[in-house]
C-alpha positions in Angstrom: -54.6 -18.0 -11.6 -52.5 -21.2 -12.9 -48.6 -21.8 -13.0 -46.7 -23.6 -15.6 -44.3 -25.7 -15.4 -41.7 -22.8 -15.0 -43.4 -21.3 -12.4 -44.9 -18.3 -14.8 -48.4 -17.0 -14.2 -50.8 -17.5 -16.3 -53.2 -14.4 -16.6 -56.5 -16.5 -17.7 -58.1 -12.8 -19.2 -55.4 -10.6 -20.6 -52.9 -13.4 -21.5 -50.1 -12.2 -19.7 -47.4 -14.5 -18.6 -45.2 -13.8 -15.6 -42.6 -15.4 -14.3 -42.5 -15.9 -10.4 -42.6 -12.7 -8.1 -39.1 -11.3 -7.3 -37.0 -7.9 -6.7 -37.2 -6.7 -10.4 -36.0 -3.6 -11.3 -37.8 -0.3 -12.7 -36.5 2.0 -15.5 -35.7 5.4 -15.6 -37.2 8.1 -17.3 -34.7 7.5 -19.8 -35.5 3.8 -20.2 -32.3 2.9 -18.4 -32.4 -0.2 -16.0 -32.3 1.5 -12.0 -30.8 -1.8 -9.9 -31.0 0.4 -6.8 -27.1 0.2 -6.1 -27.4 -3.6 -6.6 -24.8 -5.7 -8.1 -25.1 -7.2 -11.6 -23.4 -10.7 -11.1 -22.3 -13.5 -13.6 -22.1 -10.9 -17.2 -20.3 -13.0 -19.5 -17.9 -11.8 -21.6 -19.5 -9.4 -24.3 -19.9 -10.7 -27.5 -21.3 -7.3 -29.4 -19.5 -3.8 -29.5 -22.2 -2.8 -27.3 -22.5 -5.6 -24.5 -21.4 -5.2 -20.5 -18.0 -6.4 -19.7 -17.2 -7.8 -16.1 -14.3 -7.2 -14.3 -12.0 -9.7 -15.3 -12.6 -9.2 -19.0 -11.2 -5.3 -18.4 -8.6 -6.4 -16.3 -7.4 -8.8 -18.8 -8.0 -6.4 -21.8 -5.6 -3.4 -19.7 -3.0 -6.5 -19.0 -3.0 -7.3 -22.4 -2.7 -3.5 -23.7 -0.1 -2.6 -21.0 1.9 -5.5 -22.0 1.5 -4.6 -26.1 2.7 -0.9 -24.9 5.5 -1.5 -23.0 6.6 -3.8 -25.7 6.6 -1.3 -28.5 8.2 1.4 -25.5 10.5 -1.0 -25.0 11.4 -1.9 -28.7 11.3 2.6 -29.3 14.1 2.6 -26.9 16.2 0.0 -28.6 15.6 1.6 -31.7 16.4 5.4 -30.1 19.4 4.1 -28.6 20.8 2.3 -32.3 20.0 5.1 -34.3 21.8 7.7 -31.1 24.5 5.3 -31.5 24.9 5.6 -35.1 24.5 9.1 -35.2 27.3 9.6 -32.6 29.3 7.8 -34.6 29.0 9.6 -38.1 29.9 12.5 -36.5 32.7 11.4 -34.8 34.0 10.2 -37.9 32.9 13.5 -39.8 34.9 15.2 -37.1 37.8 13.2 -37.3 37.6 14.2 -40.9 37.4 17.5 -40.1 39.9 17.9 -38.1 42.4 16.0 -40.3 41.1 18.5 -43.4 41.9 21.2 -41.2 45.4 19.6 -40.2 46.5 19.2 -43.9 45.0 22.8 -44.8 47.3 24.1 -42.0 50.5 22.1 -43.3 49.7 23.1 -46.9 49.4 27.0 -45.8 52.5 26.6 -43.6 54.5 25.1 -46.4 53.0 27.8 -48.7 54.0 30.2 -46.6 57.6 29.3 -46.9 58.0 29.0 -50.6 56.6 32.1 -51.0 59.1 33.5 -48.6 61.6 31.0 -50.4 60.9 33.2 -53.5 61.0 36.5 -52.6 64.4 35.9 -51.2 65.8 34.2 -54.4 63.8 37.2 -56.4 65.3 39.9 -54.3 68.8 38.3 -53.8 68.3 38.7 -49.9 66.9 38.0 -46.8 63.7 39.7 -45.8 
C-alpha cells in the first residue's frame, strides 16, 4: 500500500484514499457524529444558520443581548416614570379644578340662598 504526500493511503484495488490512522469517530443510528464524550476543540465562529458555535461566541451573543435588554428595561422605566409623572400631574391639576368648581358652586349656592331669603322677607314684609 503507498502514501502520498499527505500521508493518505492509497488503496492500489478499490481506489480508496485514506488519510493516516487515528481515533475517528462512528455515527449513530441516526447518522449523528458519537465523539465518545470527547471534546470538539477550535469550532470557529458559525457562518450558516445551522453551524456549531463555541463558547465564546454564546457568551458574547448573551453579553450582547443582556446588554440590548437592560437598555430598552432601562429606557421602559424612564419612560413609565415621565408618563407616571405627567399623569400625576393632570390630575392634580384636574383636582385643583375640581375643588375650586366645587368652592364657587358652594359660594354661589350660599349667596343664593340668601337672596332668596332676602326676598321672601321683602315679599312678606317680615322676618322668617
Amino acid at each position: 500500500m503507498s502514501v502520498d504526500v499527505f500521508g493518505r493511503q492509497l488503496h492500489p484495488l478499490k481506489g480508496i484514499v485514506r488519510g493516516p490512522p487515528g481515533q475517528g469517530f462512528r455515527l449513530t443510528p441516526e447518522g449523528h457524529f458519537d465523539i465518545e464524550n470527547k471534546r470538539l476543540c477550535q469550532v470557529a465562529y458559525p457562518q450558516e444558520f445551522q453551524d456549531a458555535v463555541n463558547l465564546n461566541y454564546l457568551q458574547d451573543v448573551l453579553q450582547t443581548e443582556t446588554t440590548a435588554m437592560q437598555r430598552k428595561l432601562v429606557n421602559l422605566r424612564t419612560d413609565m416614570m415621565t408618563m407616571l409623572a405627567n399623569l400625576k400631574s393632570e390630575l392634580s391639576e384636574k383636582l385643583q379644578n375640581q375643588l375650586a368648581d366645587w368652592d364657587m358652586t358652594h359660594s354661589l349656592t350660599l349667596r343664593h340662598a340668601e337672596l332668596i331669603h332676602a326676598l321672601d322677607v321683602k315679599a312678606n314684609g317680615h322676618h322668617v
